[in-house]
MDAnalysis code that builds the backbone (N, CA, C; Angstrom):
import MDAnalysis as mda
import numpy as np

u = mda.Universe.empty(336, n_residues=112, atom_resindex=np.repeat(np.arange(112), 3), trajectory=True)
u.add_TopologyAttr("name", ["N", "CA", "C"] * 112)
u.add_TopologyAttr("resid", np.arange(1, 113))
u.add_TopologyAttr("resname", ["UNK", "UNK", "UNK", "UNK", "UNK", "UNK", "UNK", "UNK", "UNK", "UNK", "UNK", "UNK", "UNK", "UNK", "UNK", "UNK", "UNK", "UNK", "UNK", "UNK", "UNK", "UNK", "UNK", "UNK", "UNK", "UNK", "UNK", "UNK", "UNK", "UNK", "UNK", "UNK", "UNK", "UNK", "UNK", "UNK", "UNK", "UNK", "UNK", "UNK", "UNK", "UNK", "UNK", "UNK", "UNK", "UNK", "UNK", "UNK", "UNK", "UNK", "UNK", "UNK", "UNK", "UNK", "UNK", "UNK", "UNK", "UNK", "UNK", "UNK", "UNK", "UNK", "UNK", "UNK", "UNK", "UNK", "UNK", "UNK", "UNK", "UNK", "UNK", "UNK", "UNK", "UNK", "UNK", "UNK", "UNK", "UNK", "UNK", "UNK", "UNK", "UNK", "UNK", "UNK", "UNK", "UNK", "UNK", "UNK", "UNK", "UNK", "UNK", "UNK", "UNK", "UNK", "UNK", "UNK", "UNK", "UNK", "UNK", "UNK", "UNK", "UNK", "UNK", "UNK", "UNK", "UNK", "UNK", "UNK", "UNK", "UNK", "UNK", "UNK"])
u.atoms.positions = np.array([
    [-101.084, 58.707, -182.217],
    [-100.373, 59.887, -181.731],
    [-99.261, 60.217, -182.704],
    [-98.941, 61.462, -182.803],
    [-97.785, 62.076, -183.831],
    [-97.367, 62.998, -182.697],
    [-95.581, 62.409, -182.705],
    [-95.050, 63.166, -182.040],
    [-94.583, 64.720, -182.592],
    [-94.853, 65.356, -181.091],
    [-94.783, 66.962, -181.387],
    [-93.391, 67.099, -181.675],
    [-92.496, 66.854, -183.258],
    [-91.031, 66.970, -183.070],
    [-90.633, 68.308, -183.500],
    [-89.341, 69.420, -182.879],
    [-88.877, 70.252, -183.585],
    [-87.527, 70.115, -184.164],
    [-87.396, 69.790, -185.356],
    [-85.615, 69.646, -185.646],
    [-84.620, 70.578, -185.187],
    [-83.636, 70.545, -184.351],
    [-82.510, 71.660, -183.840],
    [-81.349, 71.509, -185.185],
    [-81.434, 70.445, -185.062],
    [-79.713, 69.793, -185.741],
    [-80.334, 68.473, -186.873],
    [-79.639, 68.301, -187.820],
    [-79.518, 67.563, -188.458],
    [-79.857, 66.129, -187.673],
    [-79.298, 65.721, -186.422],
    [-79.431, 65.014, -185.839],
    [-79.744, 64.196, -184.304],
    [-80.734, 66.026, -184.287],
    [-81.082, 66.261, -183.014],
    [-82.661, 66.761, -183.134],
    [-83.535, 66.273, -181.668],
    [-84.832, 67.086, -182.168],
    [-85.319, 67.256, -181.033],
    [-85.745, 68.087, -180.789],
    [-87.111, 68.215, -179.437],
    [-88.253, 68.063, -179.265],
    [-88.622, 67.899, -178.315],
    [-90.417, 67.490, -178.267],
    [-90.754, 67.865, -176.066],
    [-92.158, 68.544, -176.797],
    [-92.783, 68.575, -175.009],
    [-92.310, 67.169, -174.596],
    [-92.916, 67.437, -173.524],
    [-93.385, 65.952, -172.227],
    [-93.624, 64.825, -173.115],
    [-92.728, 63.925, -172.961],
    [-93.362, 62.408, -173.751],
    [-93.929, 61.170, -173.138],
    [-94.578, 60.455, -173.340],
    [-95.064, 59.825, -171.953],
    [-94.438, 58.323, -173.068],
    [-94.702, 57.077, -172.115],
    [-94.177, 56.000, -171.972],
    [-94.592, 55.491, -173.212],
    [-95.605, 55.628, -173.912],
    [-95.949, 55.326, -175.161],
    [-96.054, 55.666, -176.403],
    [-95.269, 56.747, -176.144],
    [-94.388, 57.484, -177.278],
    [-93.085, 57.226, -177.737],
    [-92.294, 56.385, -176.688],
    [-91.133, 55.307, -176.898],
    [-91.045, 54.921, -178.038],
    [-92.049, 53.592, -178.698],
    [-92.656, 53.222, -179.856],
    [-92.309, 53.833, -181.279],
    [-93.280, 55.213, -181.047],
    [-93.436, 55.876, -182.173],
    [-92.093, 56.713, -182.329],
    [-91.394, 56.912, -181.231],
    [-90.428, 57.316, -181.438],
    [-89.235, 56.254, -182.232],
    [-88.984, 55.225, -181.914],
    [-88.001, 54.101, -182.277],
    [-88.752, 53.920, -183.730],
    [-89.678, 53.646, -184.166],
    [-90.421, 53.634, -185.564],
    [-89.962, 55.184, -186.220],
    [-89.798, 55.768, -186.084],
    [-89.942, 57.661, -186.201],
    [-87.823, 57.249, -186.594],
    [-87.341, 56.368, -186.351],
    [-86.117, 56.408, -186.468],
    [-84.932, 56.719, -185.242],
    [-85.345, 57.027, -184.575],
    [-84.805, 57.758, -183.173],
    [-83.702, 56.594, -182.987],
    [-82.683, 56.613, -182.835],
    [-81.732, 55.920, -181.661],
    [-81.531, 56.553, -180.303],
    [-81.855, 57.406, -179.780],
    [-81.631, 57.606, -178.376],
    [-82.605, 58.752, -177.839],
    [-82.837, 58.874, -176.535],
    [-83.549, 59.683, -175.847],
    [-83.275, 60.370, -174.999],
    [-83.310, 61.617, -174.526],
    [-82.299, 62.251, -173.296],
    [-83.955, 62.756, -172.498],
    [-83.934, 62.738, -171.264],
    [-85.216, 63.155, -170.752],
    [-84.568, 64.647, -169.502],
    [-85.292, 65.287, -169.735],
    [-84.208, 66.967, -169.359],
    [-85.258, 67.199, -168.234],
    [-86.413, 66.797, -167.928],
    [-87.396, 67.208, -167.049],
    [-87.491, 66.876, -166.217],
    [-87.200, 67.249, -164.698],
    [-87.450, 66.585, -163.375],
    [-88.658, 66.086, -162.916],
    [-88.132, 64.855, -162.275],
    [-89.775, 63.829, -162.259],
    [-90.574, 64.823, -160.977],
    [-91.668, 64.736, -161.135],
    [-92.471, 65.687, -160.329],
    [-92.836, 67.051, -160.222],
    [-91.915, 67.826, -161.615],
    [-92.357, 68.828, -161.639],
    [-93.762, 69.395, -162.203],
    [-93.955, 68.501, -163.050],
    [-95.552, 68.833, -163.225],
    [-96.638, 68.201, -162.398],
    [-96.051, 67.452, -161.261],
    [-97.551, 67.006, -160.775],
    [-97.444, 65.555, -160.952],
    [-98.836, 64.977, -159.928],
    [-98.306, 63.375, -160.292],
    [-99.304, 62.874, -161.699],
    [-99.463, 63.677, -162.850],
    [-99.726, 63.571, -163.801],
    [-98.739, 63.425, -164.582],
    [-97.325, 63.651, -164.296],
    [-95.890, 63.804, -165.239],
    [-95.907, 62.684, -165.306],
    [-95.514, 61.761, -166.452],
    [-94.977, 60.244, -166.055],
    [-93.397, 60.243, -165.794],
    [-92.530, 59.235, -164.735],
    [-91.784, 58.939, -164.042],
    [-91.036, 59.116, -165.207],
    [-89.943, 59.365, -164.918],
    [-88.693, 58.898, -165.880],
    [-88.063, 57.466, -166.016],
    [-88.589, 56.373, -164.886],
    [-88.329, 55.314, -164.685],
    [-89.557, 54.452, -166.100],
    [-90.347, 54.947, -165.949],
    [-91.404, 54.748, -166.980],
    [-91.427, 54.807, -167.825],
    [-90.511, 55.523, -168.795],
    [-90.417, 56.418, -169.979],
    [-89.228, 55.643, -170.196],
    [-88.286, 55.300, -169.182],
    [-87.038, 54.855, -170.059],
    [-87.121, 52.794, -169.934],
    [-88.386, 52.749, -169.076],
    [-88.373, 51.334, -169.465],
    [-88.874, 51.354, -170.630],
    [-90.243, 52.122, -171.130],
    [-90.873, 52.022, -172.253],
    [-89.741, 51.961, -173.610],
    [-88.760, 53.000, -173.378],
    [-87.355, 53.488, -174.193],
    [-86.533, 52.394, -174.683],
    [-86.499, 51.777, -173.422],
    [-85.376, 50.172, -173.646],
    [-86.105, 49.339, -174.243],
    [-87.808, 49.410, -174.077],
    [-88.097, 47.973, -174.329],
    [-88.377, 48.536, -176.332],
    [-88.616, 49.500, -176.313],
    [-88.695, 50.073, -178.142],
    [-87.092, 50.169, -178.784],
    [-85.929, 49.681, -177.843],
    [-84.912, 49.632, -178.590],
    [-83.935, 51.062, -178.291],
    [-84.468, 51.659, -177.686],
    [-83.654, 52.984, -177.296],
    [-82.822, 53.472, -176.357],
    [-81.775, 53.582, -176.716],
    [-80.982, 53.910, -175.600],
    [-81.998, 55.521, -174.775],
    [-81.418, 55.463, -173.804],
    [-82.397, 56.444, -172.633],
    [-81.434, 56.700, -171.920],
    [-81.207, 58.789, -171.551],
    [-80.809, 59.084, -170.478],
    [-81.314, 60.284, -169.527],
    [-81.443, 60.015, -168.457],
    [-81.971, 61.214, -167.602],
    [-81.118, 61.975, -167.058],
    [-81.330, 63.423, -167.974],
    [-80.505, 64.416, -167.416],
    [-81.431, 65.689, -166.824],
    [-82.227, 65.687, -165.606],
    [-83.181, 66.496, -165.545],
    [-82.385, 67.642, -164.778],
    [-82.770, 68.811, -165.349],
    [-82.381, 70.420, -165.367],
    [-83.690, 71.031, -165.180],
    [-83.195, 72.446, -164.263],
    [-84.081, 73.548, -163.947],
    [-84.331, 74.417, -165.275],
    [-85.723, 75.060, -165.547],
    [-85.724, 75.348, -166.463],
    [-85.335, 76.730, -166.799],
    [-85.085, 77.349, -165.767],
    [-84.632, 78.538, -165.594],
    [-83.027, 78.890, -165.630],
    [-82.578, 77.799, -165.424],
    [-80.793, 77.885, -165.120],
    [-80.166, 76.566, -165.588],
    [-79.383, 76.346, -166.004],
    [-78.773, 75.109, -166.376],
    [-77.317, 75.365, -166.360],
    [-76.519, 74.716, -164.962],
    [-75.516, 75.220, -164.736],
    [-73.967, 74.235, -165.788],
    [-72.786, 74.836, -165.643],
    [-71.615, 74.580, -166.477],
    [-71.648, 73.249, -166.870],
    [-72.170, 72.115, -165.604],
    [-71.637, 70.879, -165.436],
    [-73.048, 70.288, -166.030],
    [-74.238, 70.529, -165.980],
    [-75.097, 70.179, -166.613],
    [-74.918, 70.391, -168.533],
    [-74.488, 71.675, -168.809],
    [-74.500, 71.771, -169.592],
    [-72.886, 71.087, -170.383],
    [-72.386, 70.546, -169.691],
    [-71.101, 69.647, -170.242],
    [-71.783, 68.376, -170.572],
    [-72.452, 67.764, -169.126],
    [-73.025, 66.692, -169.161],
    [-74.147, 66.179, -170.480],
    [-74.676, 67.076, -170.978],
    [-75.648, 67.088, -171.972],
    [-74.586, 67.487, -173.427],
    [-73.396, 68.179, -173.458],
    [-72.330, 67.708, -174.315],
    [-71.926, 66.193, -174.914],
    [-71.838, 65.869, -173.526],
    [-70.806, 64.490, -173.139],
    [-71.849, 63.166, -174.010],
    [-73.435, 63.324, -173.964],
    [-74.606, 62.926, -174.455],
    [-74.433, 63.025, -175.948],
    [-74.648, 64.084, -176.391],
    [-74.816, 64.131, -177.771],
    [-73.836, 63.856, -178.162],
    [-72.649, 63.776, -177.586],
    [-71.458, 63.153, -178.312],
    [-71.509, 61.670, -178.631],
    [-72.098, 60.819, -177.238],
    [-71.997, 59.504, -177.075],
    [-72.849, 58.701, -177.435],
    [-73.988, 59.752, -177.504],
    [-75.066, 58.615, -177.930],
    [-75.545, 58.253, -178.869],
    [-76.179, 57.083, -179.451],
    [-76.249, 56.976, -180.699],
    [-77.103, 57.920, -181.518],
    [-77.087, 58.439, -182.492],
    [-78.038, 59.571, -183.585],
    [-79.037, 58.876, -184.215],
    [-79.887, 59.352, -184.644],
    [-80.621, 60.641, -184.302],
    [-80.844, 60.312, -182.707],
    [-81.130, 61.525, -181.968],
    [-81.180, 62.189, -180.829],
    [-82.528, 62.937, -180.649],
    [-83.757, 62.108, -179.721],
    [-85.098, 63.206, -178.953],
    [-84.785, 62.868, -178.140],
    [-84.876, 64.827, -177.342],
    [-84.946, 65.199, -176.248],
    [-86.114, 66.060, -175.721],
    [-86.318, 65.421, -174.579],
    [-87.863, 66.272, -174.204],
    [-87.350, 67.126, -172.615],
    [-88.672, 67.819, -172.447],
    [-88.727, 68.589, -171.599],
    [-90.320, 68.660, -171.530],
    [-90.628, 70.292, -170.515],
    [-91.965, 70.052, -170.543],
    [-92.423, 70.522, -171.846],
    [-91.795, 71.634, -172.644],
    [-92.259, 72.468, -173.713],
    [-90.965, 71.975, -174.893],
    [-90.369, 71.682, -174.597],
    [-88.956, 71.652, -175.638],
    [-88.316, 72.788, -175.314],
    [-88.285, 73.659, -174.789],
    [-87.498, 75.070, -174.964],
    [-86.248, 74.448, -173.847],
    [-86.368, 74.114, -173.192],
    [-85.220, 73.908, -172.416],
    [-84.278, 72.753, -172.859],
    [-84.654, 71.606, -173.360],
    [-84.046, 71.260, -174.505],
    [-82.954, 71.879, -175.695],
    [-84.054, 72.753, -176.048],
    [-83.175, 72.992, -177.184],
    [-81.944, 74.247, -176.773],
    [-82.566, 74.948, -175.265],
    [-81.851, 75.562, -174.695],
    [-80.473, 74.828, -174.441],
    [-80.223, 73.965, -173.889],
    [-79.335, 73.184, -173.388],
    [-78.718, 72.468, -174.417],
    [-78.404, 71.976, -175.636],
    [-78.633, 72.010, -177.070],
    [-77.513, 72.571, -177.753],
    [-77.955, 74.244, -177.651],
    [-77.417, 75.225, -178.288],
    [-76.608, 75.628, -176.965],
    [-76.821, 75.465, -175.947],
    [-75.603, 75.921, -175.022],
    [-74.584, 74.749, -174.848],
    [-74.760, 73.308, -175.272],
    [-73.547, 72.543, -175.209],
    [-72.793, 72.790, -176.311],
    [-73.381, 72.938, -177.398],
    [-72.802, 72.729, -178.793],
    [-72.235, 74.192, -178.812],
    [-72.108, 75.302, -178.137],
    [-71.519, 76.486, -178.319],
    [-70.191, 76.347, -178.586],
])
């Protein structure tokens, strides 16, 4: 598998839906941290858990955080909260969603 990455930032990137075994290729890929923006269940019980994704995360060495947002709205405190992230966490930085757009939405609205 080759992850679907889009560079935002120098030290930031997006990618669709990642499932638990993309952890891996991600921590090999260089990644220090993961932010997961997608609420568990919105796609169906085909989405994998976020509990899943961030054990896979820890056990490849990655710090992991779940900040799941609507994809339509992402309110002040979400979008601080996903500030407060890219500030703290270690770089480089993938963040997924279902498509990346809300990602990188949230992204460009912290860093404003």
């Amino acid at each position: 598998m080759s992850l679907p990455l889009q560079q935002i930032a120098p030290d930031f990137c997006v990618a669709p839906q990642l499932d638990p075994a993309a952890m891996a290729e991600a921590a090999a890929a260089g990644f220090k941290s993961v932010v997961n923006n997608r609420p568990d269940g919105e796609g169906g019980p085909g989405q994998p858990l976020s509990a899943d994704v961030e054990a896979a995360a820890r056990a490849a060495g990655l710090e992991y955080r779940y900040l799941p947002v609507n994809g339509a709205y992402q309110s002040p405190e979400e979008i601080e909260a996903m500030r407060a992230l890219i500030d703290s966490l270690p770089k480089p930085i993938l963040a997924f969603c279902r498509s990346g757009a809300r990602s990188t939405k949230l992204f460009l609205q912290a860093m404003a």
